[in-house]
DSSP file (Angstrom, degrees, kcal/mol; ACC not computed):
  #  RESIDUE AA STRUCTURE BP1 BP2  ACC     N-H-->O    O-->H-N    N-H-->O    O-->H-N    TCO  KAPPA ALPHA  PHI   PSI    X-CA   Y-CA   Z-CA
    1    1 A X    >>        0   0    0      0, 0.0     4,-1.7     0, 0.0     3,-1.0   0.000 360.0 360.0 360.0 -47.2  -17.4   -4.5  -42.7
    2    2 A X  H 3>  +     0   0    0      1,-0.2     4,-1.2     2,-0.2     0, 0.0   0.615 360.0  62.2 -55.9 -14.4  -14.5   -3.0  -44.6
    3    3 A X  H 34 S+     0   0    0      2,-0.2     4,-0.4     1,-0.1    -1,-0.2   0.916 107.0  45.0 -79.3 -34.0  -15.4   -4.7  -47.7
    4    4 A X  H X> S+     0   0    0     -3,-1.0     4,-1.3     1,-0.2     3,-0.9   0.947 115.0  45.0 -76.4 -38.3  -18.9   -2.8  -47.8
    5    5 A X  H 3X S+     0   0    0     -4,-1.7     4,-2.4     1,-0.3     5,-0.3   0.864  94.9  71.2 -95.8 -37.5  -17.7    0.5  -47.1
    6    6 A X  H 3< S+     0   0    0     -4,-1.2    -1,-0.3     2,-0.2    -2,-0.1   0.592 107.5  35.3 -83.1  15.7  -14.8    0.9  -49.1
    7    7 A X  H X4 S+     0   0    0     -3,-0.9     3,-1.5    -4,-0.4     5,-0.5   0.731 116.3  59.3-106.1 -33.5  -16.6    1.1  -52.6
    8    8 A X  H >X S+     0   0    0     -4,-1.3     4,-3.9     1,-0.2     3,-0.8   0.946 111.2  39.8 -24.9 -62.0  -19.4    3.0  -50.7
    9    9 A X  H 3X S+     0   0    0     -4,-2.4     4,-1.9     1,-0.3    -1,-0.2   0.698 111.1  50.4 -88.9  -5.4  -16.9    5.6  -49.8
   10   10 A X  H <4 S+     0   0    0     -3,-1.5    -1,-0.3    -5,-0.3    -2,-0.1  -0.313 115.5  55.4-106.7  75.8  -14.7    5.8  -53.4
   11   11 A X  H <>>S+     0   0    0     -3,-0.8     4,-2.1     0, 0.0     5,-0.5  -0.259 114.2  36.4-127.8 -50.2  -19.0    6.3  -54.7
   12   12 A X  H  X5S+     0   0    0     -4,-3.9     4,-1.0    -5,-0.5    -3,-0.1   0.946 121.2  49.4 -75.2 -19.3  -19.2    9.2  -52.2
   13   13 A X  H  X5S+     0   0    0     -4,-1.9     4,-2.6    -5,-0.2    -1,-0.2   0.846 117.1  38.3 -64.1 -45.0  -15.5   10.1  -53.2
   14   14 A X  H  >5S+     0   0    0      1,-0.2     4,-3.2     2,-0.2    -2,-0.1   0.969 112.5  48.9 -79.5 -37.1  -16.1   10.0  -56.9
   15   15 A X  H  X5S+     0   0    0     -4,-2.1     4,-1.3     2,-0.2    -1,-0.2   0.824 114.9  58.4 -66.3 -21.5  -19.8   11.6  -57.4
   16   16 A X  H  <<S+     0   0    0     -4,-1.0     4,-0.4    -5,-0.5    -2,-0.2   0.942 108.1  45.0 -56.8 -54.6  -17.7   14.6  -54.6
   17   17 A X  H >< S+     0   0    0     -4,-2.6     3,-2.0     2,-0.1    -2,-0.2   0.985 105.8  60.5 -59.2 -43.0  -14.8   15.1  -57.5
   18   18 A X  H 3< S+     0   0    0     -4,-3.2    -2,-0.2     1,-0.2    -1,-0.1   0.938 105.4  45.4 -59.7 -56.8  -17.5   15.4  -60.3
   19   19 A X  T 3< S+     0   0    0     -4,-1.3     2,-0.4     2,-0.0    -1,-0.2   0.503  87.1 109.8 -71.3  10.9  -19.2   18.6  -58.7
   20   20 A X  S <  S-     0   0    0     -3,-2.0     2,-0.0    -4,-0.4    -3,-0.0  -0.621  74.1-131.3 -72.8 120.0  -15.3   20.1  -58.1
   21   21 A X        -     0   0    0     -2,-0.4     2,-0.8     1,-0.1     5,-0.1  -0.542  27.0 -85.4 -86.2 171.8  -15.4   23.0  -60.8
   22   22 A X        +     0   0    0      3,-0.1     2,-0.4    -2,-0.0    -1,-0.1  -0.629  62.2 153.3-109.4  90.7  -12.7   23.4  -63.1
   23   23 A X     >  -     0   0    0     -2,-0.8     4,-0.8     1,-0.2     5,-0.2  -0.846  43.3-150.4-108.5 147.5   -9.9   25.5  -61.8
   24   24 A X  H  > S+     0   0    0     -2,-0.4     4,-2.7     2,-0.2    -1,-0.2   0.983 101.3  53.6 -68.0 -56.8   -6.3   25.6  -62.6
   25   25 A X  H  > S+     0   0    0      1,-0.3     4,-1.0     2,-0.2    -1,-0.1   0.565 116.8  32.9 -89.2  -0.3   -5.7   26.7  -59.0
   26   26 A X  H  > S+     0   0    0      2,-0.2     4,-1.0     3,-0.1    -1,-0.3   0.332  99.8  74.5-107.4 -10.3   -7.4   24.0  -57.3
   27   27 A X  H  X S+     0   0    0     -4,-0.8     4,-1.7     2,-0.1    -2,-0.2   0.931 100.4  54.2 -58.8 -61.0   -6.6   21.5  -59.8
   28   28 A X  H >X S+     0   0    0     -4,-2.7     4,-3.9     1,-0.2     3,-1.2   0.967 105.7  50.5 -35.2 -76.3   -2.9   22.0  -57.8
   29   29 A X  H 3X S+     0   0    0     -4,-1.0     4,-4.5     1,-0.2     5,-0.4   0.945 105.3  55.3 -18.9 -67.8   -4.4   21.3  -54.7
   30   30 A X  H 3X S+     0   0    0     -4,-1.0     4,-0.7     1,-0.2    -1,-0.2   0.734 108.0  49.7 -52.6 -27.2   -6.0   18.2  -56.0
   31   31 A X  H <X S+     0   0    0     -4,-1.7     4,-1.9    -3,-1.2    -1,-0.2   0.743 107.6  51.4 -95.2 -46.6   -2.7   16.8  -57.1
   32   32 A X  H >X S+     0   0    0     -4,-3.9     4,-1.6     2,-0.2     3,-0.6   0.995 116.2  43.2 -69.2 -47.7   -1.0   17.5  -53.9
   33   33 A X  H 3X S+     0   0    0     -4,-4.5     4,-1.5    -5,-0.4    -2,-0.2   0.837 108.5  57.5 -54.2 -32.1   -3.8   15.6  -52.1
   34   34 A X  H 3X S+     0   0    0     -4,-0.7     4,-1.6    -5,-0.4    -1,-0.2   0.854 104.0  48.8 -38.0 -62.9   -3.8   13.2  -54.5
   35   35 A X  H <X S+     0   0    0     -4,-1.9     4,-1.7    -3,-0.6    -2,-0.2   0.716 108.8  57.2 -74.5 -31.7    0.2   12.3  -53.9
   36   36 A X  H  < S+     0   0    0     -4,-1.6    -2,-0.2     2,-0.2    -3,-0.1   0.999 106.1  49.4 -55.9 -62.7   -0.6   12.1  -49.7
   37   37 A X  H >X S+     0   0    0     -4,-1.5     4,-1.5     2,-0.2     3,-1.2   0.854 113.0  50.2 -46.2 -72.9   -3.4    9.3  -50.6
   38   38 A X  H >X S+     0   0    0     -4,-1.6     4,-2.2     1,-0.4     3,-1.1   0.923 113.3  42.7 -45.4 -73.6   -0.4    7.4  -52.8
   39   39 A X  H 3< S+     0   0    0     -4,-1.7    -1,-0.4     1,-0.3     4,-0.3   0.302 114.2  49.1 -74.4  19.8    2.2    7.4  -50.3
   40   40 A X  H <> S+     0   0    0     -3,-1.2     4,-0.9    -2,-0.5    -1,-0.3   0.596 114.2  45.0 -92.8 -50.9    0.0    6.5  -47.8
   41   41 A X  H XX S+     0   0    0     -4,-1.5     3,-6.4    -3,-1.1     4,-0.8   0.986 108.0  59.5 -37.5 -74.4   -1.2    3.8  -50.1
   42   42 A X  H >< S+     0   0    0     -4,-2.2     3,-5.1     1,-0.3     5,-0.2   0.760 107.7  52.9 -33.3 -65.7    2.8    2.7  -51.1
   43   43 A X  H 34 S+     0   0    0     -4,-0.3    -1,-0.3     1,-0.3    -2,-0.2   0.514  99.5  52.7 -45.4 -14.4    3.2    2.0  -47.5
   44   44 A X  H << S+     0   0    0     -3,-6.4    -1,-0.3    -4,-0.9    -2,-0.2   0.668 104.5  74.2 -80.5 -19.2    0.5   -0.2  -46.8
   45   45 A X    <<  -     0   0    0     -3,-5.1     0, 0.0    -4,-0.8     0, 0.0  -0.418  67.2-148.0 -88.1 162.5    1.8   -2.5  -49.9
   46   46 A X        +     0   0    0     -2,-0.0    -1,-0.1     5,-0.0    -3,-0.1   0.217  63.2 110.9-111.9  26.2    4.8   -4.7  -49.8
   47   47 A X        -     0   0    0     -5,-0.2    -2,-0.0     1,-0.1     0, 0.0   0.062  60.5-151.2 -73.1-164.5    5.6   -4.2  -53.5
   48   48 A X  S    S+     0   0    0      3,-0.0    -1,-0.1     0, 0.0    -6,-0.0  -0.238  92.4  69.8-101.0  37.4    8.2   -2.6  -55.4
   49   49 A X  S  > S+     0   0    0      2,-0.1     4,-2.9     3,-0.1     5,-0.1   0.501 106.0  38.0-106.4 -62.6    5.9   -1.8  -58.3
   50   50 A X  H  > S+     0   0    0      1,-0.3     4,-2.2     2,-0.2    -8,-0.1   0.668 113.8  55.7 -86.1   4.9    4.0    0.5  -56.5
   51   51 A X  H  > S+     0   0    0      2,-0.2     4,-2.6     3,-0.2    -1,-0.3   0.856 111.3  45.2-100.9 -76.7    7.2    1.8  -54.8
   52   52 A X  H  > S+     0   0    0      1,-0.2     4,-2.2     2,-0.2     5,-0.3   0.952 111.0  55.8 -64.6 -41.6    8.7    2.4  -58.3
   53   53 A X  H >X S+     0   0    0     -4,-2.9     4,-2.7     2,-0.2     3,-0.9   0.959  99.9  62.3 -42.6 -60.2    4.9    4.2  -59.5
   54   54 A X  H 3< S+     0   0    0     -4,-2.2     3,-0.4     1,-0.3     5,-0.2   0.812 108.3  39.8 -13.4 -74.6    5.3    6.5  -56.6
   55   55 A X  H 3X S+     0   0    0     -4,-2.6     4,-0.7     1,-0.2     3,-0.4   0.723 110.2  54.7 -56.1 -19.9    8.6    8.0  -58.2
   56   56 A X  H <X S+     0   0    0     -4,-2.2     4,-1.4    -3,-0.9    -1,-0.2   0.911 112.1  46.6 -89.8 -26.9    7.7    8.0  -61.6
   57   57 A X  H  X S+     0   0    0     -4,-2.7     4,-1.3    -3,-0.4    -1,-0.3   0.617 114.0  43.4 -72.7  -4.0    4.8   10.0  -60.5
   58   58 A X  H  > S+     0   0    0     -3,-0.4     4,-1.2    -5,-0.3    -2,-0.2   0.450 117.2  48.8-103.2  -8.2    6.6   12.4  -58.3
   59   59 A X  H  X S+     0   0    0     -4,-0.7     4,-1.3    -5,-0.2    -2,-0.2   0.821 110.3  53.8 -96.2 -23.6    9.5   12.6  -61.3
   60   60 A X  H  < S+     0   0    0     -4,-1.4     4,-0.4    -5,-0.2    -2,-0.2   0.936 114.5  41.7 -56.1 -64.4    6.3   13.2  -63.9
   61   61 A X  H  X S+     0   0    0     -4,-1.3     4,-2.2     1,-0.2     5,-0.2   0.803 113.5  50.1 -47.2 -37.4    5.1   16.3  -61.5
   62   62 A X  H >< S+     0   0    0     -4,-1.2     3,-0.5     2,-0.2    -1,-0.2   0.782 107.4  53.2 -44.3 -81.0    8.5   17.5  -61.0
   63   63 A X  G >< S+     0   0    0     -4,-1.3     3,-2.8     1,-0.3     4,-0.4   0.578 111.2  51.5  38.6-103.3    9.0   17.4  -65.0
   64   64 A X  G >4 S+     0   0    0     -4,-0.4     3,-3.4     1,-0.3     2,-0.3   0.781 107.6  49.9 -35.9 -69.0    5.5   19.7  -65.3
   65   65 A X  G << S+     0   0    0     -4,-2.2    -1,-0.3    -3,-0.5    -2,-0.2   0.510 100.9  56.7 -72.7   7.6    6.4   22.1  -63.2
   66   66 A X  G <         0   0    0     -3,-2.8    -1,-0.4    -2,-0.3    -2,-0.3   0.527 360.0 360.0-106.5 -15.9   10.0   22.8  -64.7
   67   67 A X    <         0   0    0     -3,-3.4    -2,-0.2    -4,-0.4    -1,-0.1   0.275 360.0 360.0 -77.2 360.0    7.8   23.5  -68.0
């Protein structure tokens, strides 16, 4: 059952992001929700790949926001 529904739901997920109009201040938003979803993800893996993606994405944003 989980096999049908999760590309059904990243279809209702992705045609939802195309109608998001184009804001700076909810681009932010999108990015913090964005980083919940990942570390919810890391923890379900047993890798250290995605372990090490995590940081490098939390070291990019840091890195932006110091700009």
């Amino acid at each position: 059952m989980l096999a049908f529904l999760l590309p059904l739901a990243k279809k209702v997920v992705a045609d939802a992001v195309s109608k998001i109009p184009d804001d700076a201040e909810l681009g932010e938003k999108l990015i913090d929700i964005c980083l919940l979803v990942l570390e919810k993800a890391v923890k379900l893996t047993k890798t250290t790949a995605d372990d090490k993606l995590l940081e490098a994405v939390k070291a990019a944003l840091v890195t932006r926001e110091g700009e």
